[in-house]
Backbone as a ProteinNet text record, in pm:
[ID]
protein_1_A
[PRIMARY]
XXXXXXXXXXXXXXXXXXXXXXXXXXXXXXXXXXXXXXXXXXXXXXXXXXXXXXXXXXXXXXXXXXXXXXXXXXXXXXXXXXXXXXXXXXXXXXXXXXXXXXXXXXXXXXXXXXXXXXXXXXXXXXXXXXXXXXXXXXXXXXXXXXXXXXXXXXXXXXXXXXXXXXXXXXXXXXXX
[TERTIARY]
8229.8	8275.3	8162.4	8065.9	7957.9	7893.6	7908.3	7907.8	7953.2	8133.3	8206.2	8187.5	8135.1	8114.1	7995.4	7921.3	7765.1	7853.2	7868.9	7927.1	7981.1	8071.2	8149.5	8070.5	7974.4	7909.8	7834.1	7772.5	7673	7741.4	7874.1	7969.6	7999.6	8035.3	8072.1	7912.7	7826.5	7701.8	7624.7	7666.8	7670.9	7763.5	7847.9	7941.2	7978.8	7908.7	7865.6	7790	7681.6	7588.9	7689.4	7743	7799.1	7888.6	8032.2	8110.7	8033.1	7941.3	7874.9	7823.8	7789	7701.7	7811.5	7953.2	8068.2	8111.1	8130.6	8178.1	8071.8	7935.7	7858.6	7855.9	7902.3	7923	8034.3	8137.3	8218.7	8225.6	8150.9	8131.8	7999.1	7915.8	7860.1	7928.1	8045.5	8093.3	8211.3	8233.4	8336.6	8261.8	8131	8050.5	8048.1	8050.3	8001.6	7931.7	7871.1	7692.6	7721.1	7690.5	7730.6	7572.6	7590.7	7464	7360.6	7293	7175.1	7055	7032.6	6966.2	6905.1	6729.9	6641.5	6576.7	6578.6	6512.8	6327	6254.2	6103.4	6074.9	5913.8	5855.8	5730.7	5776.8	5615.5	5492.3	5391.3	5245.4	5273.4	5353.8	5311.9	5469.9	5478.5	5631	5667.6	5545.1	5595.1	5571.4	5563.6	5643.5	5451.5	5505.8	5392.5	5315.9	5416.4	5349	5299	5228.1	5241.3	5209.6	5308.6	5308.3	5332.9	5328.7	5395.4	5505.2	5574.4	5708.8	5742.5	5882.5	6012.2	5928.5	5862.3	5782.1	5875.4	5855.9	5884.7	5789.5	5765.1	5691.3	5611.7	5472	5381.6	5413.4	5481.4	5486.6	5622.2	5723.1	5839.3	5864	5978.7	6032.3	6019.6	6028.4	6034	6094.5	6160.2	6213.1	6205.1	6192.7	6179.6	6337.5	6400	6547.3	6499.6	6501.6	6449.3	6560.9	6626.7	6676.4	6629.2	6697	6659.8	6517.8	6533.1	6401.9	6267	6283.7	6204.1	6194.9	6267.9	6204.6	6287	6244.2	6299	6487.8	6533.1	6709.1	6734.3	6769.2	6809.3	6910.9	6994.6	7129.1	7201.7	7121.2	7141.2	7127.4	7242.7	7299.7	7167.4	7108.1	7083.7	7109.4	7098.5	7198.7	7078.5	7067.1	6903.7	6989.5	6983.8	7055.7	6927.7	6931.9	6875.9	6919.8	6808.6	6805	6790	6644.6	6651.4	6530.1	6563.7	6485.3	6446.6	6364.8	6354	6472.2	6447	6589	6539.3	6671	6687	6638.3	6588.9	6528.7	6665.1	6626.7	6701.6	6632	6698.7	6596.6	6656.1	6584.7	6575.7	6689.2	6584.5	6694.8	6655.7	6712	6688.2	6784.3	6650.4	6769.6	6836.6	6794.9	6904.6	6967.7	7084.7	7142.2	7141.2	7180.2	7254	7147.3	7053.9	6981.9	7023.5	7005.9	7008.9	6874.7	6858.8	6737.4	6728	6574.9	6552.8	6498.8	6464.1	6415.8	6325.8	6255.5	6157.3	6213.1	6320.2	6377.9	6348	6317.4	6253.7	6346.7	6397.5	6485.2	6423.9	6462.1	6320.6	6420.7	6364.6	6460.1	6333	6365	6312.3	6318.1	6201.8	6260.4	6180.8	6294.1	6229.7	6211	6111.6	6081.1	6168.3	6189.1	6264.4	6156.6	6252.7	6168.6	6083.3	6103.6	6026.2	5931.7	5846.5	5698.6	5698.7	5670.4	5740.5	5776.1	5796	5839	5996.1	6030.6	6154.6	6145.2	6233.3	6305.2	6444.4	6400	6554	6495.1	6637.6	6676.3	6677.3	6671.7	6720.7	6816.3	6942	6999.4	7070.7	7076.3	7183.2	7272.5	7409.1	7499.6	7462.9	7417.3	7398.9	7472	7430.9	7460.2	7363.2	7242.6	7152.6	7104.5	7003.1	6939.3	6851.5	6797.6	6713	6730.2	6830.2	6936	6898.4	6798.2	6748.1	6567	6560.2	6426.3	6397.9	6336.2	6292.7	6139.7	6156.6	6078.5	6037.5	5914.1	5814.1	5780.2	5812	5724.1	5701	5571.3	5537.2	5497.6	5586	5588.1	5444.3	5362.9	5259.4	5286.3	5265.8	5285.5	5184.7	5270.6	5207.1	5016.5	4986.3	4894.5	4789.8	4856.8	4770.9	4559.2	4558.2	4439.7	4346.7	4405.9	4314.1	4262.3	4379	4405.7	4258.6	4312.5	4133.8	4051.4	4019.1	3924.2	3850.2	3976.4	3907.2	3877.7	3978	3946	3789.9	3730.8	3596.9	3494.5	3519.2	3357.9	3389.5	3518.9	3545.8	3443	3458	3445.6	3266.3	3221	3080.2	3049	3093.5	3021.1	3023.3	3125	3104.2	3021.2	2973.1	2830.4	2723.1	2752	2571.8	2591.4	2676.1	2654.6	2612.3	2648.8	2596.6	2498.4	2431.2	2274.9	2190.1	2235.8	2160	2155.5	2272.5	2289.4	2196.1	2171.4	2116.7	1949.8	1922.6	1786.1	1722.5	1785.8	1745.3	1745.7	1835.6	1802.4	1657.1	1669.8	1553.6	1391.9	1380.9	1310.5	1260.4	1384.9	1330.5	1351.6	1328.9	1316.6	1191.4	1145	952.1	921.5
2608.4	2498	2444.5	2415.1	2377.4	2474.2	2608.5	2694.4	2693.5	2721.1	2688.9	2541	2442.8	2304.9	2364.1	2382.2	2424.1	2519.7	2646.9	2732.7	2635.9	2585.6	2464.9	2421.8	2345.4	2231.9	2327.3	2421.7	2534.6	2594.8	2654.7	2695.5	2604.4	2476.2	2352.8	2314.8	2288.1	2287.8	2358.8	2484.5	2628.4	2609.1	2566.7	2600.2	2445.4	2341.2	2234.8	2232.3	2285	2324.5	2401.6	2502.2	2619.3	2535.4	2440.2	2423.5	2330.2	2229.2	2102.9	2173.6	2275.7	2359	2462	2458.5	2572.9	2451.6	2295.3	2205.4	2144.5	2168.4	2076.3	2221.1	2350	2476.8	2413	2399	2314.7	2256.8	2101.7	2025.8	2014.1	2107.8	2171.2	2232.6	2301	2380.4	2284.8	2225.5	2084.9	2009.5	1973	1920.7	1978.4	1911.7	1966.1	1935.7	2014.7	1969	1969	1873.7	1833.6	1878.4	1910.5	1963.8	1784.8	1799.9	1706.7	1733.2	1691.5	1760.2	1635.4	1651.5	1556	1592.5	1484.8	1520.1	1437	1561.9	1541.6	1564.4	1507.5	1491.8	1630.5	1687.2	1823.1	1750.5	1788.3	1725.9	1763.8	1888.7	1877.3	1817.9	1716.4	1682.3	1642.7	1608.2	1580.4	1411	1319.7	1138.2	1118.4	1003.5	921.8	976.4	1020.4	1095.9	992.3	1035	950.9	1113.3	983.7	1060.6	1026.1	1064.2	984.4	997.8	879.5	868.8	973.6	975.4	1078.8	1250.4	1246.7	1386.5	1432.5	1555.4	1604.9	1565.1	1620.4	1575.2	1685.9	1678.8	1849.5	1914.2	1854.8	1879.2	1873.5	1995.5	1970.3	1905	1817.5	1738.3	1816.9	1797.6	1908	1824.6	1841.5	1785.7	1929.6	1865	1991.3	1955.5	2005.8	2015.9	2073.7	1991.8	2055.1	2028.5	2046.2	1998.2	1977.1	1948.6	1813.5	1909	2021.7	2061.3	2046.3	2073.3	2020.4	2194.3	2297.9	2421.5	2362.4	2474.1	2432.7	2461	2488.2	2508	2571.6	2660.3	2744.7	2717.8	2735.1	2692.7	2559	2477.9	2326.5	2256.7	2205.7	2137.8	2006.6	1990.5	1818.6	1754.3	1677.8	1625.4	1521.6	1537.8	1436.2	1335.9	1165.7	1079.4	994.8	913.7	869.7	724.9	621	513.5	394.9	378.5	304.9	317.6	243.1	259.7	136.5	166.1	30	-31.2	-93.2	-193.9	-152.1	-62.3	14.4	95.2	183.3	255	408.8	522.9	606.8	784.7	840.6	996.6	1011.4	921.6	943.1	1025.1	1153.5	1233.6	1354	1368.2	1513.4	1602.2	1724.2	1827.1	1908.7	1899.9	1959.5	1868.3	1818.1	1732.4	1766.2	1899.5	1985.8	2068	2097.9	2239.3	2277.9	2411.1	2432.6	2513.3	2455.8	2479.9	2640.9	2696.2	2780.3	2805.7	2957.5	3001.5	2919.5	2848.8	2739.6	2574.9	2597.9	2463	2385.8	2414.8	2384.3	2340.8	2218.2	2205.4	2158.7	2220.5	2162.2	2138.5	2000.2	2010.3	1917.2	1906.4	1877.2	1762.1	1657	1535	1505.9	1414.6	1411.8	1262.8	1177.9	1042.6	972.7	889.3	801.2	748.4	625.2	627.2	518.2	443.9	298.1	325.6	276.6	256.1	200.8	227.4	153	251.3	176.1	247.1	323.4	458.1	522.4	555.6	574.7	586.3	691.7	798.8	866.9	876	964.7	987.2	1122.8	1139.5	1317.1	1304	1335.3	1321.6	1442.9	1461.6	1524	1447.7	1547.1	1514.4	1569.8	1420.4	1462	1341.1	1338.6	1229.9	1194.8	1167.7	1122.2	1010.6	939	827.9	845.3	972.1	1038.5	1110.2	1142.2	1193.8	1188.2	1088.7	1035	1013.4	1041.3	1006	984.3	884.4	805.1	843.4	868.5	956.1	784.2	774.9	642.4	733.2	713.5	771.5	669	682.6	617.8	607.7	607.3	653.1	505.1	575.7	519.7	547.1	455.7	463.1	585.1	699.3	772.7	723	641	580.3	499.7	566.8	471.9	520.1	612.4	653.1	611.3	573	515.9	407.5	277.9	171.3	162.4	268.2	276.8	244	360.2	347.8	232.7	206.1	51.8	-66.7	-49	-154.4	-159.9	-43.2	2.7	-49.2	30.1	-50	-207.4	-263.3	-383.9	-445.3	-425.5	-484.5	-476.3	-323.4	-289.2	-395.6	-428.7	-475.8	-650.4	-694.8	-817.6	-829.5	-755.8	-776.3	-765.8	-674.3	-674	-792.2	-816.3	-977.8	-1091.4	-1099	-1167	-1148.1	-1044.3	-1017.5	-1072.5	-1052.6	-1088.9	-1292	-1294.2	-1440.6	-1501	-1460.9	-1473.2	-1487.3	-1350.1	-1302.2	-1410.6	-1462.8	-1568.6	-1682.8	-1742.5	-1864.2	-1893.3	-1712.4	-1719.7	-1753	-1677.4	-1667.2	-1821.8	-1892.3	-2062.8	-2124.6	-2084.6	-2132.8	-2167.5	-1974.3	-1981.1	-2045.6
15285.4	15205	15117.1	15173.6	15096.9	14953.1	15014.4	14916.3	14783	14850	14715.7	14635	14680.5	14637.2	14523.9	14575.7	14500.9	14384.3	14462.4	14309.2	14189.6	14238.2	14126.1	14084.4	14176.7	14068.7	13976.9	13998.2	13939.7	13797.3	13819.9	13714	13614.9	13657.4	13610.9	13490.3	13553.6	13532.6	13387.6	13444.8	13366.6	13222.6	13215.4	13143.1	13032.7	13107.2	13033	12888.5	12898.2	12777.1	12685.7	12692.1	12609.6	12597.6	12639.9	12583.5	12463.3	12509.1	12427.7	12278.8	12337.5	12242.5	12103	12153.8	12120.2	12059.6	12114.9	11982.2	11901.7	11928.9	11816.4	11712.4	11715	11635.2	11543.3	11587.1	11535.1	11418.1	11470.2	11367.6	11283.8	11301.3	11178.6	11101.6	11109.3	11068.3	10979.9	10975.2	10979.5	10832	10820.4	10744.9	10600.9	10512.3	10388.4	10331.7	10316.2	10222.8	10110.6	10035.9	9862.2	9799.4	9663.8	9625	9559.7	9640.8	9589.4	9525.9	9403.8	9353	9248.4	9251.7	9191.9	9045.7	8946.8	8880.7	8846	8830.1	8846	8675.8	8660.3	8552.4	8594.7	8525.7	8611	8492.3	8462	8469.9	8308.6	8281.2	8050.1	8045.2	8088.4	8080.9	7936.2	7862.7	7716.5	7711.2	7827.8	7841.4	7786.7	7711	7621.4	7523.1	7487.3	7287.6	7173.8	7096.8	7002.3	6869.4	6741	6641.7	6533.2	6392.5	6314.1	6255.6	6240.9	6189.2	6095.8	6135.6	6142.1	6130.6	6238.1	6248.3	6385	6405.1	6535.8	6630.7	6780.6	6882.1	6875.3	6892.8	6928.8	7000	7164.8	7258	7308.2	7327	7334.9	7507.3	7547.5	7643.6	7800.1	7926.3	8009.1	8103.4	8191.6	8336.8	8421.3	8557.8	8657.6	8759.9	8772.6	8903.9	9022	9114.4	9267.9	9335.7	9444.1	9556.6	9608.8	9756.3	9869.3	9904.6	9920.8	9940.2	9874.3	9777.9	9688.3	9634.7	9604.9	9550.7	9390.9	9336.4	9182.6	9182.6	9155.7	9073.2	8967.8	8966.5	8804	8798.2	8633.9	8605.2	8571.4	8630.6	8633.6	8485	8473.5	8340.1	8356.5	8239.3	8248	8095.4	8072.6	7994.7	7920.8	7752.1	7702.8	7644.1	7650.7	7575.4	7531.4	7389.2	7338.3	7395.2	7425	7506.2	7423.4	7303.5	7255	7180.9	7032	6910.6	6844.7	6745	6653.4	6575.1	6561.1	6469	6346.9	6295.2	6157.7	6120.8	6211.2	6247.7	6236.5	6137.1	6154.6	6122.9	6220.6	6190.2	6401.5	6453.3	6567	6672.4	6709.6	6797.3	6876	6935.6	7053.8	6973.6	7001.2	6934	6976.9	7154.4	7252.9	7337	7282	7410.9	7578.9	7549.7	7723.8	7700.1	7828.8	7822.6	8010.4	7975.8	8107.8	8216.7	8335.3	8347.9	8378.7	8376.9	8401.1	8563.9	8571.4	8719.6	8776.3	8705.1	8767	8802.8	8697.6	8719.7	8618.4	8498.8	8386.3	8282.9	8225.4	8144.2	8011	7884.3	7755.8	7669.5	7596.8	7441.4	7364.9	7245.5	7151.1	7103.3	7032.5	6992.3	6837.4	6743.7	6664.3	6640.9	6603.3	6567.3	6447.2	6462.9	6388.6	6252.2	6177.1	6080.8	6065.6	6140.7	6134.3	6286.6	6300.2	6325.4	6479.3	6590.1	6727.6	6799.8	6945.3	7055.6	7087.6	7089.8	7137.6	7286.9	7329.7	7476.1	7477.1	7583.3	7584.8	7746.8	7792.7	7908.5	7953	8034.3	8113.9	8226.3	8230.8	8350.2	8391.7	8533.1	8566	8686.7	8695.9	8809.9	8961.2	9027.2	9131.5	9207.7	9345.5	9428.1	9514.9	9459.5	9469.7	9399.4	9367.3	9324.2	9200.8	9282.9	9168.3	9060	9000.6	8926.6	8765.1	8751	8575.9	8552.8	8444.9	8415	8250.4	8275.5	8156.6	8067.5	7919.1	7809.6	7732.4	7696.2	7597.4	7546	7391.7	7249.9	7227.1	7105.8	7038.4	6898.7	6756.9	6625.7	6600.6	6509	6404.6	6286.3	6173	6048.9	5973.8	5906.2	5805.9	5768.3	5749.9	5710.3	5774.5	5921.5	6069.3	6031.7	5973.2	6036.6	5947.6	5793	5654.5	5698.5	5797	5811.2	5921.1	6015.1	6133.9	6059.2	5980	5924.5	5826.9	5706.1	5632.2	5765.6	5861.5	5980.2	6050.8	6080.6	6130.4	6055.2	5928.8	5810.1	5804.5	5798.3	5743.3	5864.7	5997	6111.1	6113.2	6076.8	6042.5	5953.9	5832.1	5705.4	5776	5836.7	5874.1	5986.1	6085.6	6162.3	6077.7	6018.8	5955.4	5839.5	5811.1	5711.1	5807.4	5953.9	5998.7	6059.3	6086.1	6120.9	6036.4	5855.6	5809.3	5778	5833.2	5844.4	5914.3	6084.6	6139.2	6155.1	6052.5	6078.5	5948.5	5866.3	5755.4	5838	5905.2	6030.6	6139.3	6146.5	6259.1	6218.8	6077.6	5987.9	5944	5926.2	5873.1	5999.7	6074	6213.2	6263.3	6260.4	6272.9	6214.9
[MASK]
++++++++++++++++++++++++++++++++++++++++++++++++++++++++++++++++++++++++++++++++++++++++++++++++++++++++++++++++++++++++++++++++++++++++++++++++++++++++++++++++++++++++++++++++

């Protein structure tokens, strides 16, 4: 009697794990994994250009698509929208709305500067169900004529120290 008690409990025992184990098979199996998928800025991402108005960018746009893992994604739609510009400001635009990424996960499009002088903003998105799903592009257009302007600005700034050196050095002079 004791025997058969033990066998039972032993079989019973035995057969605990495998059933536990035959329904958590189950409801893995039951689950559906939705595709999650992030979008990253890789390091020549293109974000904080500067250039001058209504020029193209030197450096064309880049986003990287990883999943939850973090490896890259090929195929993946992302989607470029223009965010925000100067007031009256016109030219401004991406010249690939939809790109799709490559084997690395690499999605590129092109942007061109608007016509007035100031900060632009676009977007990169794709469809995911995640959080991370968007990422945000700062240009920065300078006027045709930014670099004359340096420059008369530099001597102007030069010629008014040394007017006052010599301001100075005539003070010091009727000083002694």
């Amino acid at each position: 009697m004791k025997n058969r008690i033990t066998f039972i409990l032993f079989v019973f025992l035995l057969g605990l794990p495998a059933a536990y184990i035959h329904g958590a098979s189950q409801r893995v199996d039951s689950i559906r994994i939705s595709e999650s998928f992030q979008l990253v800025k890789p390091v020549n991402s293109g974000d904080h250009q500067n250039d001058v108005v209504d020029e193209m960018l030197d450096n064309p746009v880049r986003v990287q698509v990883l999943d939850s893992l973090s490896r890259p994604v090929s195929g993946q739609t992302v989607y470029f929208k223009i965010l925000y510009q100067p007031k009256k400001s016109e030219g401004f635009k991406v010249l690939y709305e939809e790109s799709v990424s490559d084997s690395d996960g690499i999605a590129i499009t092109e942007v061109q500067l608007g016509s007035k002088p100031g900060t632009y903003e676009m977007a990169a998105r794709i469809e995911s169900s995640i959080d991370n799903d968007f990422q945000v592009f700062t240009f920065e257009a300078k006027k045709s004529n930014w670099f004359f302007m340096l420059v008369i600005g530099l001597l102007g700034g030069l010629g008014l120290f040394l007017l006052g050196m010599d301001m100075m050095s005539e003070g010091m002079k009727k000083a002694a």
